[in-house]
C-alpha positions in Angstrom: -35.6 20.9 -26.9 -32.5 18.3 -26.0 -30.1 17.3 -28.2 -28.8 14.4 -26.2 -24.9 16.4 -26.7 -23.0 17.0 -23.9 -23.3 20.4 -22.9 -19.4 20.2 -21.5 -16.7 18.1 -21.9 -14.5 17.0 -19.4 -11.3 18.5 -20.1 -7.5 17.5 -18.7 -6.6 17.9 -14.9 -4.9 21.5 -14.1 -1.1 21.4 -12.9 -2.0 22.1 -8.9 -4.9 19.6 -9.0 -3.3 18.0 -5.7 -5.0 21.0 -3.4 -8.6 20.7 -5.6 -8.8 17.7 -4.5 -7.1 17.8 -1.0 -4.0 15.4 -1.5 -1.6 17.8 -1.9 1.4 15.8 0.7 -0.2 13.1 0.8 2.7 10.8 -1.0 4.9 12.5 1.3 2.7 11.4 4.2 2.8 8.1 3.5 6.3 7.6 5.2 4.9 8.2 8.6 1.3 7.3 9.1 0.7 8.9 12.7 -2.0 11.3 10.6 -4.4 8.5 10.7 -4.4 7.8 14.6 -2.1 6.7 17.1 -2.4 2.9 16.0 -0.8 4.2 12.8 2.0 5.9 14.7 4.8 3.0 14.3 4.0 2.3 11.0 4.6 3.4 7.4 4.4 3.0 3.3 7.4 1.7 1.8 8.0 -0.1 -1.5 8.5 -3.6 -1.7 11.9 -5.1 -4.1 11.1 -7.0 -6.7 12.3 -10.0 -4.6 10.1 -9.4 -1.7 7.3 -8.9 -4.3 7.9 -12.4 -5.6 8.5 -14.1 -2.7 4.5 -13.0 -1.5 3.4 -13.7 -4.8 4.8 -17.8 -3.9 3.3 -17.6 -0.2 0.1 -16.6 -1.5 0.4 -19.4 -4.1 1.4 -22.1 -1.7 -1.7 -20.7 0.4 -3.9 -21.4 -2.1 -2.5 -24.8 -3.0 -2.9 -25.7 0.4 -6.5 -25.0 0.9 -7.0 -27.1 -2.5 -4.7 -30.4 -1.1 -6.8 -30.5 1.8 -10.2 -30.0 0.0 -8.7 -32.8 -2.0 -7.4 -35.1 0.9 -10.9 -34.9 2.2 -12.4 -35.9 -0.8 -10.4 -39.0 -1.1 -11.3 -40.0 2.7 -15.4 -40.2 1.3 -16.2 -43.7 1.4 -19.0 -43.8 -1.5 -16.0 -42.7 -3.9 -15.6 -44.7 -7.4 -12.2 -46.2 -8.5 -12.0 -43.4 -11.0 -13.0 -40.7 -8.5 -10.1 -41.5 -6.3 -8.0 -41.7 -9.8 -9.0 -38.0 -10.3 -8.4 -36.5 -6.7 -5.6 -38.6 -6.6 -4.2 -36.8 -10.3 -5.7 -33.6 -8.4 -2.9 -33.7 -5.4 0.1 -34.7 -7.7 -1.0 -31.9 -10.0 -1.2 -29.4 -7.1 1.9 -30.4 -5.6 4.2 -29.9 -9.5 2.3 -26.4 -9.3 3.9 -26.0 -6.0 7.8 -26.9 -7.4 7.3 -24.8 -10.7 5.0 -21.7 -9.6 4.5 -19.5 -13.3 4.8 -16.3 -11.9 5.5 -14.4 -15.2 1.1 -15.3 -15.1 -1.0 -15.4 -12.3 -0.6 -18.9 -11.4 -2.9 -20.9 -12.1 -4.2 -23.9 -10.0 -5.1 -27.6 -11.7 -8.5 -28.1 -12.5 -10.5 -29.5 -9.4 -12.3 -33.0 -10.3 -15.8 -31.4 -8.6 -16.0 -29.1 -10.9 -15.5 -30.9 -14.3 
């Protein structure tokens, strides 16, 4: 008859856990990646500054304001669009383009809210 109790619990990691699971190395590996194939063999892991970490996180940003401008530049080019549609996309790019001077990157940034989706 079952209790519905676990019959084990899973207890803490040993010390030499690394060969158990076969990764003993492997951060050390990670300098040279010729182990995975011979496309590999020029290039390696290394750890970005905090800089260099920042200065993706604004390209990425600016990426994704991009895509938005010219979904929104699009949108105003529609010929059936109202006065206060235009105002909107119109709003849209300005908005977009202040998120672009003053990315928040203590947050993920976050984009303006699209008039399509409102």
């Amino acid at each position: 008859m079952s209790t519905n109790e676990a019959l084990s619990e899973a207890g803490p990691l040993p010390n030499n856990w690394g060969p158990i699971f076969g990764l003993e190395g492997f951060k050390e590996k990670l300098g040279d990646l010729s182990w995975i194939g011979p496309d590999y063999s020029d290039q390696g892991w290394f750890e970005l500054s905090a800089e260099e970490e920042e200065k993706i996180k604004i390209d990425r940003h600016i990426d994704k304001i991009n895509k938005e401008k010219n979904k929104a530049l699009e949108a105003l080019e529609d010929a059936g669009l109202t006065v206060g549609d235009m105002f909107l996309w119109k709003s849209y790019v300005v908005a977009l383009e202040e998120s672009r001077l003053k990315p928040d990157l203590a947050t993920d940034p976050v984009l303006p809210k699209c008039p399509n989706t409102e």
